[in-house]
N, C-alpha and C positions, 0 to 999 in steps of 0.2 A: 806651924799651923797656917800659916798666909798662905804657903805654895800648897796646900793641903786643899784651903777655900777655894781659892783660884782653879783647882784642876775640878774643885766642884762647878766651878760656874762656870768653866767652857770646856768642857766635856759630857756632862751629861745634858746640861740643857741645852735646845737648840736656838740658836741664836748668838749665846753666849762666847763660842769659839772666836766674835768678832763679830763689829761692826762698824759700816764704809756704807757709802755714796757712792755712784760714778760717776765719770765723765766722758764726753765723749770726745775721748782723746788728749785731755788735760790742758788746758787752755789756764796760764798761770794768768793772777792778775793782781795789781797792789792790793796789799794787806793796808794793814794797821802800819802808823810810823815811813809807812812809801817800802816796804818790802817787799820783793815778789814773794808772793803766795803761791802754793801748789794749788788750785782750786780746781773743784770738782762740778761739772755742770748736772743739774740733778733737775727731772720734768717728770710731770705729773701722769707718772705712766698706769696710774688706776684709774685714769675717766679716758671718756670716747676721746678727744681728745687733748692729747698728750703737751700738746704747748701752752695750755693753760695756765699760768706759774700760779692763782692764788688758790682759795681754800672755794670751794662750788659750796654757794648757802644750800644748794640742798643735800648736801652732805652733813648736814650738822643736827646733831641728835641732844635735845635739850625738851625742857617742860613745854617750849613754845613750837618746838618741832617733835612732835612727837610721833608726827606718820611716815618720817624720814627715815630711809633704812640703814643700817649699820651692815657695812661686809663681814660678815663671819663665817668663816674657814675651818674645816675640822681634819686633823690627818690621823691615822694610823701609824703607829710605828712600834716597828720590829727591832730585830736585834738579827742580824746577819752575820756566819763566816763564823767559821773555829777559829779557838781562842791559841794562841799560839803561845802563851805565855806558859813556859815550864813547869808555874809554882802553884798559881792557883786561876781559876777561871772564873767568870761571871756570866750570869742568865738575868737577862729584863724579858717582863712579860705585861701583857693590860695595859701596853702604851696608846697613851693619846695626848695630840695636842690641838690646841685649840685659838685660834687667832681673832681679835676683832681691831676694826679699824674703823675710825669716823672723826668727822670733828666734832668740836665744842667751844663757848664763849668762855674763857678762862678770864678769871677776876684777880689781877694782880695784887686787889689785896689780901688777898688770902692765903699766898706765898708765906711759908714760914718763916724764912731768914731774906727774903728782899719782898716785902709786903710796897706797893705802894703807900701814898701818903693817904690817907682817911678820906681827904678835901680833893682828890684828884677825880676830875670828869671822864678820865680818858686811861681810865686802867682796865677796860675791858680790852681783851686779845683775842681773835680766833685763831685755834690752834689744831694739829692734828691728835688726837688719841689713839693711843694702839696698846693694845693688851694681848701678850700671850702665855698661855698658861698649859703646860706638860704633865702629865702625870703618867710614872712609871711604879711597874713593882720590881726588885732586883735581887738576886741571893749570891753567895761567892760558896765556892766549896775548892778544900785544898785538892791538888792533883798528885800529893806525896804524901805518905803515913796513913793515916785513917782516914783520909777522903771525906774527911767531915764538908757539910754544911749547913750555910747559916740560915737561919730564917729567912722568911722571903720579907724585904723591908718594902715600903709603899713610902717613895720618892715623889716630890712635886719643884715644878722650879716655877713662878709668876713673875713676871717683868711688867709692867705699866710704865706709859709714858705720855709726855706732852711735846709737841715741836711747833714749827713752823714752818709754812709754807713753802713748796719747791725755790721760789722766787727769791726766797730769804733762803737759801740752801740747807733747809731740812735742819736748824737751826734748834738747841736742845732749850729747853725751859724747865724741865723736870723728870725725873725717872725714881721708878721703887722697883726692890726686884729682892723676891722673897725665898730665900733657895731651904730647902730640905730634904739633905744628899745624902746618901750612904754610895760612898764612891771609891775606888780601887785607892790602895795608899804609894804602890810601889811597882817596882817588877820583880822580887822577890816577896816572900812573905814565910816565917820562919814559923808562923800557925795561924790561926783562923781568924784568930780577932787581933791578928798584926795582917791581914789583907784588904782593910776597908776600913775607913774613918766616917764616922756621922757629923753634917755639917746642918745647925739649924741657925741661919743668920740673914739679918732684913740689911738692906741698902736703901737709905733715904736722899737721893740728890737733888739738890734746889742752887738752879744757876740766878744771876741777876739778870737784868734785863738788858745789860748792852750783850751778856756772854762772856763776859771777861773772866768771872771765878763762878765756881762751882766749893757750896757746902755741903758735903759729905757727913752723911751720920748711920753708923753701925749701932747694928742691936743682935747681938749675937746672945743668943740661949743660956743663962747662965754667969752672964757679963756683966758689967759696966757699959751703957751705953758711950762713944766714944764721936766726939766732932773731927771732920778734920776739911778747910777751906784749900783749896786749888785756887792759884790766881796766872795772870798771865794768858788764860786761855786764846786769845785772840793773836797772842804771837808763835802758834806755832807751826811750823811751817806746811801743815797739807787741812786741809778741811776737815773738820774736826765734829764730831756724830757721838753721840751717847748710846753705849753699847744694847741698852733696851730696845730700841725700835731697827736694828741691826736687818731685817728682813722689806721691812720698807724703804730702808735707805737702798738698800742693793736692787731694790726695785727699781727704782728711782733713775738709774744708769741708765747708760745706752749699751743694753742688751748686745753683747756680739763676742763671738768666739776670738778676736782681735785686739779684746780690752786689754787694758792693765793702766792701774793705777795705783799709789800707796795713800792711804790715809790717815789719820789719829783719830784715835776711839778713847772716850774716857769709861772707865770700869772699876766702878771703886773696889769689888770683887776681885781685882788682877793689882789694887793699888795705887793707881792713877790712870795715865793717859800712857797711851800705846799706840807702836807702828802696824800697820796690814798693809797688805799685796792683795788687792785684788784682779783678779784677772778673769777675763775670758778661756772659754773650753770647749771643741769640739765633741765631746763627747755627750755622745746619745742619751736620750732617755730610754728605757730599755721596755720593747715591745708591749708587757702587761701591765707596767707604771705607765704608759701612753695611753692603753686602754682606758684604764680606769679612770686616769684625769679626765679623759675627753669623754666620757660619761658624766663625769659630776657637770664639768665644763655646759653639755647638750641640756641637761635636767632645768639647768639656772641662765639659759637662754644667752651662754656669752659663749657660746660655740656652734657652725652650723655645719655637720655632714657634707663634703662633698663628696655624691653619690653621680653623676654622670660626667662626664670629658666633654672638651668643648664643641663634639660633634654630637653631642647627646647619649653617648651610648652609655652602661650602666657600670658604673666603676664601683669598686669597696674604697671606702672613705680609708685615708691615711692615718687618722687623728689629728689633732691638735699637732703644732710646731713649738720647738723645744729650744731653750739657749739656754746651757750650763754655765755657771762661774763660781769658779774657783777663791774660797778666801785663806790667804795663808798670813797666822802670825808669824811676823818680821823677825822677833828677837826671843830672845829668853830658852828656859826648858820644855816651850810646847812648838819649839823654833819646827817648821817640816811638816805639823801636822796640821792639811789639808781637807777643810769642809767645800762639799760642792751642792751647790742649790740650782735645782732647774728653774724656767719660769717660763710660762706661754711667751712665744718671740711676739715681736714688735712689729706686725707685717704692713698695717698703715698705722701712721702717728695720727690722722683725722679721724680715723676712723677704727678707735682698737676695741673692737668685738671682744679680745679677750681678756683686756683689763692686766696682762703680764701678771696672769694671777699663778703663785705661787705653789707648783705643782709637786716639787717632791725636796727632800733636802737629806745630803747625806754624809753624817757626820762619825767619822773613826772616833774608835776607846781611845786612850793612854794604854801603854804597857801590853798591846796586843791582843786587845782582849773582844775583838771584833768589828761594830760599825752599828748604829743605831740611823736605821731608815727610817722616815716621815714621809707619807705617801699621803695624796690628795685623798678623801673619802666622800666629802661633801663638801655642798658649796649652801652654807642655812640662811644664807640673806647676802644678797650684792646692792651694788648703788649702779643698778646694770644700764638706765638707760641714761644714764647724765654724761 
């Protein structure tokens, strides 16, 4: 049932495939104990600019800021490409996901398993928030015997999270991620209700405050809730990201079809802590996913048409500029399979109009079974002019 879970939370939800940091170009540097560390250099590549390392007070959405905007991001997503798998096939439809990002004053003591002391002056944090939340409908129908199929189930995956500042290298404090899967079980499937298992299970992560362990607590549907602490965290060898906020940390990178870096993700969903490849991609975003971004891009004021050449004459606008990357898990049975996320390029670091806001992301089935695209739709609130 664990590799069952796991193929629920990094294959259907998006994000979940992995999550990494970049760098630009990996610049090791002592760890804990005098070790070299793989470290990851990570800039604040959602404000104008980008060399900013701390959190911008007015990014921060609270009862005392309450006119301050929250980035919220909406995509579309399809289900692309025959299913090539022999035995049984799968259809998602009424997909959407939905992204927000802001900070907030986090009160240490309100941490479940590492609360500050009661008496402590200095347990407030500003920290990053990020929520994103999916929702799919999906049915399997066999392709041998009776061609049966199954209801159509209504899928949701939520991830929330807390970090820390680029400066503090996107540094985990807490994550929840709430998965309700009906997901492929195999590459065979001998009848209809042996091709998809139902997964209803919460993830509760609460790190300390140096980041050294992380407590873990599972609430799976049916269960016994279950504890389980990770310790060590600070010895391992690449920079190390909680798999919830997986799309801001790749934000975060230096954007460029030349990258590659490996990092550690922890996931309680997969088990523990895990290897990724991330890398750089030449690859295009494709003519009407360009379209459409740089539509929403134009709407919400963090894109501007270039309609004339620099003698004046009257050109058709390119769109928006694109930098793909490539995240591939390192090890295991999902070893191969490659999610690729665009995101507006980095064209000034003083001056980034487009915020490296995240324009499409696109994620292969297990077992053949197609490819679930997340396409820009809208852009319902930026933190555009800061």
């Amino acid at each position: 049932m664990k590799r069952l879970i796991k193929i629920a939370a990094t294959v259907l939800m998006a994000g979940a495939a992995a999550s990494l940091a970049g760098c630009a170009g990996c610049s090791g540097c002592a760890g804990c104990n005098g070790e070299t560390k793989n470290t990851t250099l990570t800039n604040s590549n959602w404000y104008t600019g980008t060399s900013y390392k701390g959190i911008q007070p007015s990014f921060i959405v609270d009862s005392e800021n309450p006119d301050n905007q929250k980035e919220i991001l909406v995509y579309d997503v399809n289900h692309a490409g025959d299913s090539d798998n022999s035995s049984y096939s799968a259809e998602y439809r009424e997909g959407s996901f939905t992204t927000e990002f802001y900070a907030v004053n986090y009160d240490w003591k309100t941490n479940a398993q590492f609360p500050a002391n009661p008496d402590d002056t200095d347990s407030v944090e500003t920290l990053y928030y990020y929520r994103t939340e999916l929702s799919i409908e999906v049915r399997f129908t066999m392709k041998t015997g009776a061609n049966d199929s199954s209801e159509w189930f209504k899928d949701s995956v939520i991830n929330e999270s807390y970090f820390r500042a680029a400066g503090k290298n996107l540094q985990p404090v807490y994550s929840n991620q709430i998965i309700k899967s009906t997901s492929p079980s195999g590459y065979q499937a001998s009848s209809l209700k042996n091709a998809y298992v139902s997964v209803d299970t919460a993830y509760e992560n609460f790190y300390n405050r140096e980041c050294t362990k992380v407590v873990s607590i599972t609430k799976a549907v049916g269960k016994d809730e279950t504890k389980k602490e990770f310790d060590n965290l600070h010895k391992v060898k690449n920079s190390f990201f909680d798999n919830a906020y997986l799309y801001t940390a790749v934000r975060s990178m230096k954007l460029s079809p030349n990258f590659s870096q490996t990092v550690n993700l922890f996931s309680a969903a997969a088990g523990g802590i895990s290897t990724y490849k991330i890398s750089g991609s030449s690859s295009p975003l494709g003519n009407e996913d360009r379209k459409k971004a740089t539509e929403a891009l134009i709407k919400a004021e963090l894109y501007t048409p270039v309609t004339q050449d620099s003698d004046g004459n009257p050109v058709e606008d390119a769109g928006v500029n694109s930098v793909a990357m490539n995240i591939n898990y390192a090890g295991g049975e999902l070893s191969g399979t490659t999610q690729t996320v665009w995101y507006a390029a980095l064209e000034n670091a003083d001056n980034n109009t487009a915020r490296c806001t995240m324009l499409k992301i696109s994620t292969p089935l297990s077992y053949n079974l197609g490819t679930l695209n997340y396409t820009l739709k809208t852009v319902e609130s930026t933190l555009w002019n800061k």
